[in-house]
C-alpha positions, -999 to +999 in steps of 0.1 A: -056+592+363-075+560+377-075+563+418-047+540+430-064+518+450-076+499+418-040+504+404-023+483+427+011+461+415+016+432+437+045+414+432+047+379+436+082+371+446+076+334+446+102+316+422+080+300+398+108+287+374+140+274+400+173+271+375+165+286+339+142+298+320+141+265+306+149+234+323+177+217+311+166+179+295+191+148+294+211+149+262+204+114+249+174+097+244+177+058+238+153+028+221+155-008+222+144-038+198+145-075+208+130-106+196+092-092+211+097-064+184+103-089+151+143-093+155+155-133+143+176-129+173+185-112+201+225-115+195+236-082+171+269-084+155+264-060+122+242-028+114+245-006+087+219+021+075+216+018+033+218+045+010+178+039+005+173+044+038+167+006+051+185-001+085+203-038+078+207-056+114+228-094+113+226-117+143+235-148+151+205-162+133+192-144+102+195-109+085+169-082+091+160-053+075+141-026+096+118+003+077+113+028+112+083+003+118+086-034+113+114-058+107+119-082+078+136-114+080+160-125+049+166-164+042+182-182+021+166-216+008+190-243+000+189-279-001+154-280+015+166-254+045+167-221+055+207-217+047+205-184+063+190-194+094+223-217+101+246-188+097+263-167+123+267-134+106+291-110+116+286-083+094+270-061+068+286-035+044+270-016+015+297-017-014+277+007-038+238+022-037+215-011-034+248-037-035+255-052-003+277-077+013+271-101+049+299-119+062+291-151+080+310-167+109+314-196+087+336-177+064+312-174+034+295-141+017+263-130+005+257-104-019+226-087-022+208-063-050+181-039-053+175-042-085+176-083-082+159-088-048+179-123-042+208-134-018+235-152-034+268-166-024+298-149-031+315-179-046+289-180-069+303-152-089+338-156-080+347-188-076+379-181-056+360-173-025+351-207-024+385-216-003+385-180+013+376-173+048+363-136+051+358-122+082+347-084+075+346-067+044+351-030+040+348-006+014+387+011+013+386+033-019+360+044-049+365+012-062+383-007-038+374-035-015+394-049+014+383-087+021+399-092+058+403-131+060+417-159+086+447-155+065+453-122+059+435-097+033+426-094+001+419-063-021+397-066-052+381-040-075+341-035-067+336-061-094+354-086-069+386-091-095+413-093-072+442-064-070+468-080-044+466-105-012+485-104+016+492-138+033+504-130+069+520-159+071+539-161+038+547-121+040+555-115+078+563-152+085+538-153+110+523-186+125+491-195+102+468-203+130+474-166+141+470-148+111+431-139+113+422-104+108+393-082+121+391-052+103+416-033+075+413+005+072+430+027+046+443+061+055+443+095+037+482+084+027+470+050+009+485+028+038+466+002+058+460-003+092+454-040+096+433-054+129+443-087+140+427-111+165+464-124+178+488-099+163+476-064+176+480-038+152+500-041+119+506-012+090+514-019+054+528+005+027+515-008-008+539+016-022+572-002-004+555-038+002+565-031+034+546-050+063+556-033+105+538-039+138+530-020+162+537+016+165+555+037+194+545+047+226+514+019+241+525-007+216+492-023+206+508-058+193+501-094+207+467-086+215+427-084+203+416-060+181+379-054+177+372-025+160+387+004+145+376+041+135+398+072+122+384+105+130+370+132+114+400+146+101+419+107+097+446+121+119+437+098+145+430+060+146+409+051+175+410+016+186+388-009+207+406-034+224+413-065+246+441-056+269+453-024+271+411-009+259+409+017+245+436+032+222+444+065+203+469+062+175+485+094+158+484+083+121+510+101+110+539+097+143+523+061+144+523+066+184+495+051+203+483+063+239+458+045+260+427+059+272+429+056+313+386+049+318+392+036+359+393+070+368+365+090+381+334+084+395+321+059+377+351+038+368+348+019+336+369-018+336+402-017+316+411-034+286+376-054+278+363-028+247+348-043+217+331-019+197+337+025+189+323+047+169+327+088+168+308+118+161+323+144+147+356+159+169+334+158+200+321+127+208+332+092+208+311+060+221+329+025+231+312-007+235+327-034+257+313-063+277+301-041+304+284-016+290+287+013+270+311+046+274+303+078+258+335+099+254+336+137+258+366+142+235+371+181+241+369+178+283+382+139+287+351+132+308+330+101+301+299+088+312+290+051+315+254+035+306+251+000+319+225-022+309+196-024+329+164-043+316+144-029+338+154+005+327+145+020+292+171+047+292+197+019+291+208-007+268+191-043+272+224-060+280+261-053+289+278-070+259+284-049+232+292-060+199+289-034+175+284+007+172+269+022+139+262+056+134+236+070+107+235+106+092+211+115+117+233+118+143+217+085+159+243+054+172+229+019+165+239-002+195+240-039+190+243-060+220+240-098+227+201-086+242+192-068+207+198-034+192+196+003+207+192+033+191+208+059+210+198+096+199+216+131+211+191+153+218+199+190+208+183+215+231+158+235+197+127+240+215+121+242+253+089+255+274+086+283+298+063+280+327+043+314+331+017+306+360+019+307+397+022+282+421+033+261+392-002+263+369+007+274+333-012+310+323-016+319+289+006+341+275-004+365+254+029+388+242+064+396+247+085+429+253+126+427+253+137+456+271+167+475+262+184+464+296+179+430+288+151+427+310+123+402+294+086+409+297+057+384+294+022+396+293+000+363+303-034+360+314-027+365+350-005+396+347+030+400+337+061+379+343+093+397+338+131+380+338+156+401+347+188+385+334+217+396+365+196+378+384+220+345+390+191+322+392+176+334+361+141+333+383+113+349+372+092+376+393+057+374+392+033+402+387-002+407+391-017+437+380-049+446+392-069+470+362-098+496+361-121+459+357-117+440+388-127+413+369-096+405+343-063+402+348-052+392+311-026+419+297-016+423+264+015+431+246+040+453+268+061+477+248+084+507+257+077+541+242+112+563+234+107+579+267+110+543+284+077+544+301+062+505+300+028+503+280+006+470+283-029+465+269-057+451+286-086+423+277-112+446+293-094+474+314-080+494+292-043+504+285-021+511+313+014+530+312+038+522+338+057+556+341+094+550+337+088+512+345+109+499+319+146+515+337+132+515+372+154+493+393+120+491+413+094+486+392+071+487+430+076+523+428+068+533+392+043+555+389+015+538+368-018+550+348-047+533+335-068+547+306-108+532+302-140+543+287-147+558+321-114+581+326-122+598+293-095+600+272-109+598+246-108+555+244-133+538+226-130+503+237-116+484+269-100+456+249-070+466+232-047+438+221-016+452+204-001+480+208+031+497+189+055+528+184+056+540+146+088+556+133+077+590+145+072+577+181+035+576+179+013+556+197-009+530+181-030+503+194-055+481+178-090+473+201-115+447+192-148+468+187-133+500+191-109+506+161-076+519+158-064+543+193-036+570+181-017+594+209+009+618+199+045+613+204+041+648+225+015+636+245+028+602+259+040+612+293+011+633+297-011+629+327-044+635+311-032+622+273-062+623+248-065+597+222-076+600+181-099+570+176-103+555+138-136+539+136-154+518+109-165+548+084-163+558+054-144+586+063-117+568+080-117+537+054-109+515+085-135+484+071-143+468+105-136+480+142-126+445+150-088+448+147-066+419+148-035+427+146-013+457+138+025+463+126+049+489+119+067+481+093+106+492+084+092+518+058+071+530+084+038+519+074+012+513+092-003+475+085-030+461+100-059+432+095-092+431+111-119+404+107-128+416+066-095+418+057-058+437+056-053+474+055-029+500+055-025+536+067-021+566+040-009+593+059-013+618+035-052+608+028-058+603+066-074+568+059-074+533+053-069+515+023-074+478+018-062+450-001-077+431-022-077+390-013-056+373-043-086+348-059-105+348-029-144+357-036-157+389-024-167+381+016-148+351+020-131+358+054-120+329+062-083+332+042-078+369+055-047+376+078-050+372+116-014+378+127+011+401+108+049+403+107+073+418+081+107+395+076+143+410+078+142+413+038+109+434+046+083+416+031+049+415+052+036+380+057+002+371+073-003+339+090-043+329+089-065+300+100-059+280+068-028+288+051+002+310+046+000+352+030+022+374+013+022+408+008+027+409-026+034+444-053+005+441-079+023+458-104-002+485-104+017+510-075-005+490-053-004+458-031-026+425-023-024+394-007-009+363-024-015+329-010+006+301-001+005+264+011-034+273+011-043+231+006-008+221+025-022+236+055-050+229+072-037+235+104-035+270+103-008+295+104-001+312+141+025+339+149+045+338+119+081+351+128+117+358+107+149+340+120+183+352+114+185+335+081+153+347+066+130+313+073+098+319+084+085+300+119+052+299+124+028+280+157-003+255+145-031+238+158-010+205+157+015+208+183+039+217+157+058+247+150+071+251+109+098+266+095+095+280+060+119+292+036+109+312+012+137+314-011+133+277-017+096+272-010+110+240+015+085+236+048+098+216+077+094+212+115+095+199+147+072+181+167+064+198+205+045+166+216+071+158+245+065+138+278+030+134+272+018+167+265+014+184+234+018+224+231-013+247+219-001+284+201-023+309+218-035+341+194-010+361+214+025+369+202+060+361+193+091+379+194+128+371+192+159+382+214+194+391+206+207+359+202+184+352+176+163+329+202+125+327+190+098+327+214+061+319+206+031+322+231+012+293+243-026+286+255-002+270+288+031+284+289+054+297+259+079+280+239+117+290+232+133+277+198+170+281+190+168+276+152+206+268+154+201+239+173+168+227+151+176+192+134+143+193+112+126+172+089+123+187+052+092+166+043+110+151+018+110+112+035+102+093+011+079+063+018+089+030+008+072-005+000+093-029+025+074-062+020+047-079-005+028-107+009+006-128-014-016-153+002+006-149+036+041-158+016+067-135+002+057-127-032+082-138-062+093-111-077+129-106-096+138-074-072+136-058-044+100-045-031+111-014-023+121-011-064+089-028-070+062-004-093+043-032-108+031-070-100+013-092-117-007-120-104-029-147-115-065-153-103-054-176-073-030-147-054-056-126-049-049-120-015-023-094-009-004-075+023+019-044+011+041-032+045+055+001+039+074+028+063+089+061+057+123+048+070+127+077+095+141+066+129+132+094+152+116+075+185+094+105+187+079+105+154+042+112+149+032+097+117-001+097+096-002+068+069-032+066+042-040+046+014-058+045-020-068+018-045-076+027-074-103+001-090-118-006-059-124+020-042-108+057-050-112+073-010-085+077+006-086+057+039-064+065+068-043+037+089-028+034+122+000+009+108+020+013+077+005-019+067-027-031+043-044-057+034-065-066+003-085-097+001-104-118-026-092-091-054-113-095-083-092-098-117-088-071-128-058-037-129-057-018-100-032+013-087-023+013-049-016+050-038+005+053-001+007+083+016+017+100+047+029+129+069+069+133+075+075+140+111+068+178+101+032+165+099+026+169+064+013+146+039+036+141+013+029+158-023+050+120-037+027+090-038+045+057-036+025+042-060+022+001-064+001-009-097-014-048-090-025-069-119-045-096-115-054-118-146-085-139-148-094-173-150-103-178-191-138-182-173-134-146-160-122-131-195-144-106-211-140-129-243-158-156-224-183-135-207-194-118-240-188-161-254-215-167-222-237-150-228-238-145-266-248-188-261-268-180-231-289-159-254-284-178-284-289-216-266-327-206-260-332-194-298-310-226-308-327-247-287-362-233-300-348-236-337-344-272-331-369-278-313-394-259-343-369-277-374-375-314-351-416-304-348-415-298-388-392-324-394-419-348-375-446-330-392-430-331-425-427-367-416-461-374-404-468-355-435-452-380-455-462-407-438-495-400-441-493-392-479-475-425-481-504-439-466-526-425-491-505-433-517-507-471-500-540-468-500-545-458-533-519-482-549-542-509-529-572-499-539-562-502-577-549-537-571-572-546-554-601-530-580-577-539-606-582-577-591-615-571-593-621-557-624-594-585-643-599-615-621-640-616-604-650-591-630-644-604-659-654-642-643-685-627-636-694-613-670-684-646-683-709-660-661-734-633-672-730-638-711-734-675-705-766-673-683-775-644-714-773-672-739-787-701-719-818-680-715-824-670-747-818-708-756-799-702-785-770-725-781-756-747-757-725-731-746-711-742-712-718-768-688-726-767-655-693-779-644-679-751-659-698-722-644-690-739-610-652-736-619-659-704-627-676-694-592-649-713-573-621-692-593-641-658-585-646-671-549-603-678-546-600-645-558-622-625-533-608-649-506-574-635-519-584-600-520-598-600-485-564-616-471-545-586-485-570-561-470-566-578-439-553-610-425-578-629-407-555-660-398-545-632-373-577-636-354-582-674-365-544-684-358-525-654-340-499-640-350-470-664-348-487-691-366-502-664-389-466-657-398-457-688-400-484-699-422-472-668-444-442-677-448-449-709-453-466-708-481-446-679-498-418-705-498-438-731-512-445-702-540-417-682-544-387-712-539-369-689-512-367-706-479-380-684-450-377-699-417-396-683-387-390-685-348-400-670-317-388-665-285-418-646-274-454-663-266-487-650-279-500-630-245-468-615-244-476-590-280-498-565-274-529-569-296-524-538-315-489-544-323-498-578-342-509-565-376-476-540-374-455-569-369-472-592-396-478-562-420-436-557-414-428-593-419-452-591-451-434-567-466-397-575-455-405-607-468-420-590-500-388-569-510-365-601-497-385-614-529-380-587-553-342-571-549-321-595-524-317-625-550-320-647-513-320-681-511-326-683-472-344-653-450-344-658-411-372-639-390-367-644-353-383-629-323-361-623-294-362-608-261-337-586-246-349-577-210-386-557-213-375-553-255-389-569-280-363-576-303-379-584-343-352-596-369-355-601-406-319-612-424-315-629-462-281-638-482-289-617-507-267-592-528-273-561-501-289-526-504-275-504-528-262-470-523-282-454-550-314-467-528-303-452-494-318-421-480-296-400-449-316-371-450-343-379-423-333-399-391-347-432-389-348-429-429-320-449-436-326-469-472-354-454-494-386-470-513-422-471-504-417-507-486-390-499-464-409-460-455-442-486-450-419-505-427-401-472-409-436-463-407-450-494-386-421-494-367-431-459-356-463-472-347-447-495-324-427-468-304-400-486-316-361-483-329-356-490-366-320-503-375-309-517-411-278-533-419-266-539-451-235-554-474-228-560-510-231-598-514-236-603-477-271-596-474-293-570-456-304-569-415-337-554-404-339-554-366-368-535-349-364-526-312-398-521-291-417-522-257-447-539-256-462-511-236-452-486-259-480-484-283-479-455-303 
């Protein structure tokens, strides 16, 4: 036994929780929406939640729709206007999933679909409600409407064919500018209960056609009715009213009582309510035009919230004019300063303070005592709770160990002979004798067992320790093993301790022990940093499991905290995921592995509730409740007031009453799973709006029933809003996004909104995501596929069109380029041989000439100077020979012209040409007539012989083929052209002598290719007209400067 001076217990009597355990928090929690937050208007008159999960608000200016995150504003375009925007709507009522109906203060109805995404009029499908003025519509049976109207009501199937109307006026003879009615209700019996704004309260039997006012008791006639709601069970019609306030109607007696709200403390003003709505048998809330009055129905007490705007805990404004209440127990306030939500806040989870002088210590285990008392081990001793005390305070202990320098204890737990174990983070374990049923725990004897007091311990730091079925002792040390004492030895003064080490004797695989657990069987279970074990007694040792598709040395998924469930399976909670201890079918067991990728926030602490779930701490502020039989995860978030809640790697432990607790780095935490209102996981996120290029895209439904759009090449621009319509005003939400064709990462976002802009054509897949409020993403995707089609610019046909010419244009381009170069040299070619040919042809004339014309005058000259000087005879004269020289000379002269016209250099070339022509005239009988607008200087002195060689032989074939009788030759100018024209009367070109196969070659034969070819020569444009019987046109275009 450790000298007791070191062993001393001081008590710190100092109250460090005043009240309870848990402080109490205010039972309602309340948020506002105004204009600032996106409403059309600050006025509320309607609100209904949807069977998709949309929250529909009407005001006096618009309809919204709200997603948790952002509100929507519905119009109406008509005639060039907003339509909606001019309505006062009163109300909004779903008549089947995705059909709904908004009432308007001007009498008319909209009707809205899902599946069609538009507003329309009423009237537009029944043409009878175009001279009915509805005032509310409600849904009265599975397929029964009730239209309350200025006149009456009117019941109609859900297809809006109408069943009966009831005139007021015509069936109780009441004054027609008093017959408007409020609201209709339809009781469990088939009656109605009609709400009037002059009469009060009316009742009609459909079966009898009989119409009554009133009922017994406070009469509610000749006054307002605002609203109306039956209770839970329909035996009791509540009723919100002007005059006498605040009714309650027996259904079945028909007797109404008033509700008396001037009495207590906070008296509420008679006779001005407006709005109700209950919850359940317990709770009813009022609305009037000051405030609001929540109803205790079991204990008639009320409480009043008045509207304070400078207060968020109230509503924004006084006036009330409507009271919805959702599934999740949440009332939707509207007023004439916007909409509250007003939540009840059930008392699940609540913290427990567990330092001195008010700093939180770690706590680090639990210990229920079998007198009720409750035992905390923290770092800075223990706290026990003793509950007789009336306060419910806490006493503070601080227990000073063997090591001066820790005061962290771990795990307190009562042996059968009820003396009080704890273990230690560096002094040991210590038994305080008889602790547990001392009435003074001051004067308990207590003992500390170290390294130093020899008892056989083999480490200072023991974390856990337990009682097996046999009463033994075990506790598990990190870096000593597993400690083991006797059930015979645990009130022994001197007790000596077995220690399992690492061996392979033993089997114990690491002396770093985790955690360790008894379970119902007996068993010992335990998990160290290499993985889970188990204790054979009847082999003395260790055996361990094998981790279920884990690799061999992977540590990371093995157990850290153990706990068996009240069906007696073991469960391990780990840094990454969820274990069971499963049967491997072999006699044997391992470790299965669950949630392993849903849970990357690790597993702390994993306890069994009353109904099997499984709770279990995180690194995220959460705590998770599992249930195994239907694999369903859920939770709660413990971010409150600021400050978030961190699971220590202490303990948990539950009480009696089935209340969980779980220890915390600062504190502890207290669940009471009957009070938990969790989130399954199961929210389903929603596309609320689709934007293309800043405008509400047109699509034929709703975007929430949206899966597909398709857009062209200008809407490339697009904003998807999306929410996972969950109201909670605590809600910590993760969104993330994927686009599929873009970009495949997922990218996280702070608002359920994104943007795309300058989308290429093309098909792409949007992928949302994101947490429910139990934190964890969603295994559904919303998914959104976008379609953009292309420009016929941006097809693939006209890319591969592109650039098949963009590489064929170049070889095109080339090919005409080489055909034009051999055309030109094919026509250069031909030219040239024509030339020859020319050439030829002239040089046999012109020999020819010479040989028939000079040639054979000269050899007549020859044989007669022959004879003359041989004297024979006398055979010419000398006249004669001179003829015959003068002939010969003509001749050359002739010759010489052809070859090349001097007059040219003698004359130039207009009077050579005219001198031509001249005398081919005189010759030939055709008359050519030449003029010239052109002076001498002005032709080029190479382009002379072209021209007069072209006039030569136009005027040649004018000759031959026209048949002519006049020819004109004119040259002209036409700004810097020269402009040569040759035109007869002849009989034309024929067809068989034109020639389409080479450009400029219009009309074939050697005279006109000569002439194509001098043209050339000039750098000039060759034209030739021609028409039977109307003669032929040569005109030759040229510049002077462009000599080719």
């Amino acid at each position: 036994m450790f000298p007791l001076k070191f062993l001393s217990l001081i008590i710190l009597t100092a109250s460090l929780l005043t009240g309870n355990i848990i402080a109490a928090a205010d039972p309602f929690s309340l948020k506002s929406y105004t204009e600032r937050d996106g409403l059309s208007d600050n006025s509320v008159t309607g609100i209904l939640r949807d069977t998709k999960g949309f929250v529909w608000i009407t005001t006096a200016f618009g309809i919204n729709r709200f997603d948790g995150e952002r509100f929507t504003l519905f119009t109406y375009p008509h005639k060039g206007m907003d339509y909606l925007l001019r309505n006062n709507f009163t109300g909004v009522t779903e008549i089947s999933p995705g059909v709904l109906l908004f009432t308007a203060y001007s009498g008319e109805v909209y009707i809205y679909s899902y599946s069609g995404g538009k507003l329309r009029l009423l009237s537009s499908l029944n043409p009878d409600f175009n001279e009915i003025n509805v005032v509310n519509v409600n849904v009265t049976g599975k397929n029964e409407l009730t239209f309350s109207t200025s006149a009456g009501f009117i019941v109609t199937d859900l297809k809006f064919n109408k069943i009966f109307n009831i005139d007021l006026s015509k069936k109780g003879g009441y004054d027609p500018a008093r017959t408007a009615v409020n609201l209709v209700l339809k009781d469990k019996s088939g009656n109605y209960w009609i709400g009037c704004y002059f009469l009060g309260l009316l009742h009609y039997d459909p079966g009898t056609g009989k119409l009554t006012e009133g009922t017994a008791g406070a009469n509610p006639v000749d006054m307002q009715i605002h609203d109306m709601n039956f209770s839970s069970d329909s035996a009791y019609l509540w009723i919100a009213a002007t005059g006498p306030g605040l009714l309650k109607t027996n259904v079945s007696e028909k007797y109404s009582t008033i509700i008396n709200t001037d009495k207590g403390r906070r008296p509420f003003p008679f006779g001005r309510f407006t709005a109700i709505s209950i919850a359940g048998d317990s709770l009813l809330l009022a609305g009037s035009r000051n405030g609001l009055l929540i109803y205790n129905l079991n204990e008639g007490r009320f409480a009043v919230y008045s509207g304070d705007q400078n207060k968020k805990e109230t509503p924004p404004e006084n006036v009330i004019n409507t009271i919805y209440k959702d599934e999740g127990a949440r009332f939707w306030i509207g007023t004439l300063g916007g909409v509250s939500v007003l939540s009840y806040n059930t008392p699940a989870a609540r913290r427990i303070t567990s330092g001195a002088g008010g700093t939180d210590a770690e706590v680090t285990g639990f210990y229920f005592g079998k007198d009720g008392k409750l035992f905390i081990a923290t770092s800075r001793g223990l706290i026990i709770k003793n509950d007789s005390e009336d306060e419910g305070r806490l006493a503070d202990f601080r227990i000073l160990t063997g090591n001066p320098n820790t005061e962290t204890v771990f795990q307190p737990v009562e042996d059968p002979v009820g003396n009080l174990w704890l273990g230690t983070w560096g002094g040991g374990i210590i038994r305080i004798n008889k602790g547990v049923h001392s009435q003074d725990i001051i004067s308990a004897r207590t003992d500390n067992f170290t390294i130093q007091t020899g008892n056989g311990i083999s480490n200072d730091f023991v974390k856990k320790i337990l009682f097996d079925k046999s009463g033994n002792f075990w506790a598990a040390t990190w870096g000593g093993g597993i400690l083991k004492l006797s059930h015979e030895s645990l009130s022994s003064a001197s007790p000596v301790f077995e220690t399992y080490r690492n061996s392979e004797n033993t089997g114990l695989i690491s002396d770093y022990v985790l955690d360790i657990l008894c379970d119902k069987s007996g068993r010992i279970w335990l998990t160290t940093s290499k993985g889970v074990q188990f204790f054979d007694p009847e082999k003395e040792r260790f055996v361990s499991l094998p981790i279920w598709n884990e690799p061999e040395g992977n540590y990371l998924n093995n157990p850290v905290f153990l706990h068996e469930s009240i069906n007696g399976v073991i469960w391990g909670g780990t840094y990454t995921g969820l274990i069971r201890i499963e049967a491997d079918g072999k006699g044997g067991h391992k470790t299965g592995k669950l949630f392993f990728d849903r849970l990357p926030f690790g597993t702390y602490q994993p306890l069994s509730d009353a109904a099997g779930n499984i709770w279990f701490g995180s690194r995220s502020s959460r705590i998770y409740r599992f249930n195994p039989a239907t694999n369903e995860l859920n939770g709660i978030d413990l971010y409150t007031g600021g400050r978030g809640f961190s699971f220590s790697l202490g303990a948990s432990a539950a009480d009696k009453s089935g209340h969980l607790f779980f220890a915390g780095v600062s504190g502890a935490v207290s669940i009471n799973p009957a009070f938990v209102i969790t989130s399954s996981g199961k929210n389903i996120l929603k596309i609320s709006g689709i934007l293309v290029n800043n405008k509400p895209a047109l699509i034929n439904a709703d975007p929430s029933e949206v899966t597909e759009i398709v857009l062209n090449y200008k809407q490339n621009n697009i904003t998807v809003n999306f929410g996972i319509l969950d109201y909670h005003d605590d809600k910590v939400i993760s969104y993330r996004y994927r686009l599929e064709g873009a970009d495949n990462d997922w990218v996280m976002v702070s608002d359920p909104s994104v943007t795309f802009s300058n989308l290429s054509p093309g098909d792409y897949t949007l992928r949302l995501s994101s947490t429910g409020i139990n934190g964890l993403w969603q295994t559904k995707e919303t998914t959104l596929r976008i379609k953009i089609t292309a420009a016929f610019w941006q097809t693939v046909y006209f890319r591969i069109f592109t650039g098949i010419l963009i590489i064929t244009i170049p070889g095109y381009l080339f090919y005409r380029k080489s055909r034009a170069s051999k055309q030109e040299a094919l026509r250069q070619t031909e030219f040239s041989s024509a030339i020859i040919r020319l050439q030829e042809e002239e040089r046999r004339r012109v020999s020819g000439e010479l040989h028939d014309s000079i040639g054979q005058n000269l050899l007549v000259l020859k044989n007669i100077f022959d004879i003359k000087s041989r004297g024979d005879i006398e055979i010419a004269d000398d006249s004669e020979i001179s003829d015959l020289l003068k002939d010969s000379i003509n001749e050359l002269r002739s010759i010489s012209n052809d070859l090349y016209p001097h007059q040219l250099e003698q004359l130039g070339f207009i009077k050579a040409s005219e001198s031509m022509l001249r005398k081919i005239s005189k010759s030939k009988g055709i008359n050519f007539n030449f003029s010239s607008e052109v002076t001498e200087t002005e032709i080029p002195q190479g382009h002379k012989i072209h021209l007069y060689r072209i006039i030569q032989e136009a005027a040649s074939n004018v000759i031959k083929h026209s048949g002519s009788e006049n020819c004109k030759v004119s040259l002209n100018r036409e700004g810097d052209m020269i402009i040569l024209i040759i035109e007869d009367d002849g009989i034309g070109i024929s067809k068989t002598h034109r020639e389409d196969k080479l450009p400029g070659d219009e009309l074939s034969g050697m005279g006109m290719k000569n002439i194509a070819g001098r043209a050339g020569m000039l750098g000039g444009e060759l034209s030739i007209s021609t028409e039977s019987s109307k003669g032929t046109t040569i005109i030759i275009k040229f510049r002077p400067e462009n000599e080719s």
